[in-house]
C-alpha positions in Angstrom: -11.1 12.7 -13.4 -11.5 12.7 -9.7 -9.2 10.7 -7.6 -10.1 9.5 -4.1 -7.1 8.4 -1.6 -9.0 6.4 1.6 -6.9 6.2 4.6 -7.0 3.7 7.8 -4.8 6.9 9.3 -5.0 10.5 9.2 -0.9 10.5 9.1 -0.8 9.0 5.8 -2.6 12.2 4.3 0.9 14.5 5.3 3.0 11.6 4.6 1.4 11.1 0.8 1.0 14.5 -0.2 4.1 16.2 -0.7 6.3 13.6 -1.5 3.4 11.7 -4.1 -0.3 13.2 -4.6 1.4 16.9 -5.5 3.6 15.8 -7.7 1.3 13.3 -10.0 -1.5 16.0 -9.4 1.4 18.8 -11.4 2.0 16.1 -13.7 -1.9 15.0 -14.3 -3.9 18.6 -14.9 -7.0 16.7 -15.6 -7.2 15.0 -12.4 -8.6 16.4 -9.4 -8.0 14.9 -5.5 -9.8 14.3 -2.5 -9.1 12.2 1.1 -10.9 10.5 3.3 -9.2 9.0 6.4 -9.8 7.2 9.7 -7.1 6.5 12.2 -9.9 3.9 14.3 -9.3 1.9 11.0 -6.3 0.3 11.3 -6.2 0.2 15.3 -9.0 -1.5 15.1 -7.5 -4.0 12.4 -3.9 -4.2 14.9 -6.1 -4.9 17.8 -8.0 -7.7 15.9 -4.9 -9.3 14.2 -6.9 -8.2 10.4 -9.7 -6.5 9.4 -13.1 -6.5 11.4 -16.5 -6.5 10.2 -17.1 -3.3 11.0 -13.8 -2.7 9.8 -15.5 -3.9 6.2 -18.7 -2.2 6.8 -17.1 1.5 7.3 -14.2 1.0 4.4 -17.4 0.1 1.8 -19.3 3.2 3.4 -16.4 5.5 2.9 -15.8 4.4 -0.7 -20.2 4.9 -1.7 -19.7 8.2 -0.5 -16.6 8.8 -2.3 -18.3 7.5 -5.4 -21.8 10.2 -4.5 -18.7 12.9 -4.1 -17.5 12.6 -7.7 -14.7 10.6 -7.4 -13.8 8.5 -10.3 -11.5 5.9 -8.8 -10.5 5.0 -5.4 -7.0 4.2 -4.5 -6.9 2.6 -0.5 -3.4 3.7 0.9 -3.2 0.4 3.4 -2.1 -3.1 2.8 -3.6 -4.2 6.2 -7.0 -4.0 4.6 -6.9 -5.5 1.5 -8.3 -8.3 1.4 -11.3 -5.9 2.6 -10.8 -3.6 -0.4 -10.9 -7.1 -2.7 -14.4 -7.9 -0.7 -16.1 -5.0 -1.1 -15.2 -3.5 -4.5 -17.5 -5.1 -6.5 -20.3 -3.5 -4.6 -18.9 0.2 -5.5 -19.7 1.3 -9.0 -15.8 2.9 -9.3 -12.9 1.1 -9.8 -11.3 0.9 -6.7 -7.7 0.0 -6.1 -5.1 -1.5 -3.1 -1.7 0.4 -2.7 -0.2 -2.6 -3.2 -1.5 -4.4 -6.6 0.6 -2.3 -9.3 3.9 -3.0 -7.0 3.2 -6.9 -7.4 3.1 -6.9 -10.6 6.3 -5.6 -11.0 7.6 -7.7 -8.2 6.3 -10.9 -9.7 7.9 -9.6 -13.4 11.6 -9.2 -11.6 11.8 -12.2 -9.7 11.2 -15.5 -8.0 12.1 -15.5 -4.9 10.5 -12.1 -3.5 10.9 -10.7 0.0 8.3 -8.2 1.5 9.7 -5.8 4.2 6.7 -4.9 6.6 6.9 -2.2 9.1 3.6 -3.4 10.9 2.6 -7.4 10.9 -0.5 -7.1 9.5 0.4 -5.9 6.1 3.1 -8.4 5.6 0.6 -11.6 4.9 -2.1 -9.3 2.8 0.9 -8.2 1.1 1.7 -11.6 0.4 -1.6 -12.7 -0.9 -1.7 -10.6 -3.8 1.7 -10.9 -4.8 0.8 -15.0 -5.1 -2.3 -14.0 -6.7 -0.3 -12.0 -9.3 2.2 -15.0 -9.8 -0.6 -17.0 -10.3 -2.7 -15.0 -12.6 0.9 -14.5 -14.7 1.5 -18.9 -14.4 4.5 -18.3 -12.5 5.5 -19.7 -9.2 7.2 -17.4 -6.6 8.6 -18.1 -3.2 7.9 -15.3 -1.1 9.7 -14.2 2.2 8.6 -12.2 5.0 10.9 -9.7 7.1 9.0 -7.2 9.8 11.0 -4.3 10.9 9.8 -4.6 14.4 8.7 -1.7 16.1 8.8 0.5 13.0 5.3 1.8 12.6 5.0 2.5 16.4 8.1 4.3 16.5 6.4 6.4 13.0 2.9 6.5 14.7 4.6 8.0 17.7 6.4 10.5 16.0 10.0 9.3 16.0 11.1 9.0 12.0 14.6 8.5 12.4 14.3 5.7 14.4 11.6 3.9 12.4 13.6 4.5 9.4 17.1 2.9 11.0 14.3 -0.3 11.8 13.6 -0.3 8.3 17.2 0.0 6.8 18.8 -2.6 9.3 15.8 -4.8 8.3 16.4 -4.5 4.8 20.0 -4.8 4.5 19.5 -9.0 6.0 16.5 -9.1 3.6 18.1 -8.5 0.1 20.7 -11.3 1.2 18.2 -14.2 0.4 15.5 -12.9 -2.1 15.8 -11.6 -5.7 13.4 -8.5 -5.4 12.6 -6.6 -2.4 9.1 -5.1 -2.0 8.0 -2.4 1.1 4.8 -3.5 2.4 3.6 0.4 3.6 3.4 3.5 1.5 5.0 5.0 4.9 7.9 3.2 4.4 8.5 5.0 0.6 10.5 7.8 1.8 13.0 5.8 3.3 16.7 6.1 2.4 19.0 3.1 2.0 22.5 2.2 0.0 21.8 1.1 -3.4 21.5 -2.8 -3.5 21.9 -5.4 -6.4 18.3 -6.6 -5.6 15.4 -4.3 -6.5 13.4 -2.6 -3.8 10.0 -1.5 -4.9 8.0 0.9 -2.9 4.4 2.1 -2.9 4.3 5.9 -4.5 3.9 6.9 -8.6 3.3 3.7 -10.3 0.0 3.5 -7.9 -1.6 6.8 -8.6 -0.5 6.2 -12.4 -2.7 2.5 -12.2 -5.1 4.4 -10.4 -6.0 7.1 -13.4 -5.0 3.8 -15.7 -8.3 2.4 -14.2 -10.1 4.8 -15.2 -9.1 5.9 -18.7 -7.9 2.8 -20.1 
């Protein structure tokens, strides 16, 4: 099996592979890896407030031509562009997956009121749609609360971790006061470090490349 990870930034390539795509590829001998990232992606989607047209044209050109390079399954890394990845996958003879599907499962299984913690604005509300879609598919109702560590993701994009991880932990610690499951809305929020809470957090990481290969050999 041959598992493609598409990128709307080059960053998330360093910031997935150690930590995640290493460690399931160890794990997974029969599975094979490749990347394809562009960074004009998501500043395209920023600038716009959500995903562009030609936004949707180049994410369904990347993932035909990860299908003619072998790849099995498609796993897109960013929330921002969901709602493209949900467009556009019936037109690409893979599965193809968004980071955050598996995760709101999960969420939606643990509990009813459910906050997402968003380093950038634009994944917080795509983020949000497929949670309610997963509540609705499962006949459950969910209230669902936003938090944006502001400031985060340009404090990552700029280089400066530390400070886009205190964004995230002060963030978090008023979130998990008022919601009964946390869920990070960036897989570049996953290596975060915070105090255990009673609340679940859920990140983007394992359970995503493990639905990813479940696409394809279930």
């Amino acid at each position: 099996m041959k598992l493609c990870t598409l990128h709307t930034t080059d960053q998330f390539m360093e910031m997935m592979s150690d930590p995640f795509t290493k460690p399931f590829l160890a794990d997974n001998p029969d599975v094979t890896q490749m990347d394809i990232a562009d960074s004009s992606l998501i500043k395209e989607t920023q600038a716009a407030g959500g995903p562009t047209p030609s936004v949707k044209r180049r994410m369904l050109s990347y993932m035909l031509c990860a299908a003619d390079a072998g790849a099995d399954v498609i796993l897109v890394t960013c929330t921002s562009v969901n709602s493209v990845t949900k467009t556009v996958r019936d037109m690409v003879p893979i599965p193809v997956i968004s980071v955050e599907e598996p995760v709101a499962e999960l969420a939606v299984a643990k509990g009813k009121t459910i906050g997402i913690l968003s380093s950038l604005a634009t994944s917080a509300e795509p983020v949000k749609a497929t949670i309610l879609e997963k509540a609705a598919a499962a006949g459950k109702e969910v209230d669902v609360r936003i938090q944006v560590a502001d400031g985060a993701f340009e404090a990552l994009t700029s280089g400066n971790r530390p400070l886009h991880d205190d964004k995230v932990r002060e963030a978090l610690a008023k979130l998990v006061k008022e919601v009964d499951v946390v869920v990070f809305a960036q897989m570049s929020m996953a290596l975060v470090e915070h105090p255990e809470y009673d609340v679940p957090v859920l990140k983007f990481g394992r359970v995503c490349y493990d639905a990813a290969k479940a696409a394809v050999t279930k």
